[in-house]
C-alpha positions in Angstrom: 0.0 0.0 0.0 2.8 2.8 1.2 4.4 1.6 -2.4 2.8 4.4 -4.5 2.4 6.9 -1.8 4.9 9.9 -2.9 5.4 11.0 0.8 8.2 10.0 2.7 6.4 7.2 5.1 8.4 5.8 8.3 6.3 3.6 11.0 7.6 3.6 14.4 6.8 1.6 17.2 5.8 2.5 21.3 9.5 2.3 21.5 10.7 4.3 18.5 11.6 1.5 16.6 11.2 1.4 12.5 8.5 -1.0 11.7 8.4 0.5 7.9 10.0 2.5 5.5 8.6 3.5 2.0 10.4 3.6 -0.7 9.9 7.7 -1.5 11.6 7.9 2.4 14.4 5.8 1.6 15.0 7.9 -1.8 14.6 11.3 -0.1 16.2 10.7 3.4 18.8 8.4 1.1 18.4 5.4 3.8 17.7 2.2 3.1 14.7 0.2 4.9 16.5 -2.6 5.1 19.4 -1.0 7.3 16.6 0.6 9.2 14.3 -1.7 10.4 14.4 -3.0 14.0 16.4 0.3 15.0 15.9 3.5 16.7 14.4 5.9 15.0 16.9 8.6 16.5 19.9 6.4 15.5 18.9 5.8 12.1 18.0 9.7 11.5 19.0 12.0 14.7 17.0 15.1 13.2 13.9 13.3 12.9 14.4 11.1 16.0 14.6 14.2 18.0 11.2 15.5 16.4 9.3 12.3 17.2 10.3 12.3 20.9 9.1 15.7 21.1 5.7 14.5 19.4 5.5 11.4 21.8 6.1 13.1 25.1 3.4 16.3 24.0 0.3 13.6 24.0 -1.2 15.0 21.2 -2.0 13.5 18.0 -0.3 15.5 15.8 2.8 17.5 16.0 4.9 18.9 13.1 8.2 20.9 13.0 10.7 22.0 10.1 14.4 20.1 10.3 17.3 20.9 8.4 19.8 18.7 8.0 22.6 16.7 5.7 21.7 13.6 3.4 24.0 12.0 1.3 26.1 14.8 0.9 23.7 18.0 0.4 21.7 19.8 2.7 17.8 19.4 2.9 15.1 20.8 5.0 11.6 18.7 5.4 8.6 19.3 6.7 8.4 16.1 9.7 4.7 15.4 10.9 4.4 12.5 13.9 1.1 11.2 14.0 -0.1 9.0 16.3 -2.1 5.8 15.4 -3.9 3.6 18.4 -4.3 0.5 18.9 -6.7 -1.7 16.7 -7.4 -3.4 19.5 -8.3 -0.6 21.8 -5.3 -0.8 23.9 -3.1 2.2 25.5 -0.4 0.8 23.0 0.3 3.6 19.7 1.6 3.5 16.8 3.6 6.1 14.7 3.7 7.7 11.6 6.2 10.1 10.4 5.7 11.8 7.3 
């Protein structure tokens, strides 16, 4: 499904783990999902790590900020939105989305 979405998609667990990366985030943030899966978010990407802890510890469902950083040798600025998904079983336990 995140296959032909053009955003930059990265799941993240309760924990901040990776649980998926679309293609368009592994082109843009030049990662690769592979390398990226089962780790911390803030290891994989700092920047962006540093974003979603922000978003996790506010308790509210969406929070967004501007980061400016280095990627394969050039300097880019995105747009980061942490969204938080809730259980489908009801639970207390989220879910991430970073776009």
């Amino acid at each position: 499904v995140l296959a032909g979405v053009t955003a930059g998609v990265i799941g993240v667990d309760p924990y901040g783990i990776v649980t998926i990366v679309n293609r368009s985030a592994e082109t843009m943030l030049a990662i690769s999902a592979t390398a990226a899966l089962g780790q911390n978010l803030s290891a994989v990407l700092p920047h962006v790590g540093r974003v979603f802890e922000i978003g996790r510890k506010s308790g509210k469902p969406v929070h967004r900020e501007q980061v400016t950083f280095y990627r394969a040798g050039t300097e880019r600025t995105f747009n980061v939105q942490i969204t938080v998904e809730a259980g489908d079983d009801g639970s207390e336990e989220k879910s991430y989305v970073v776009t």
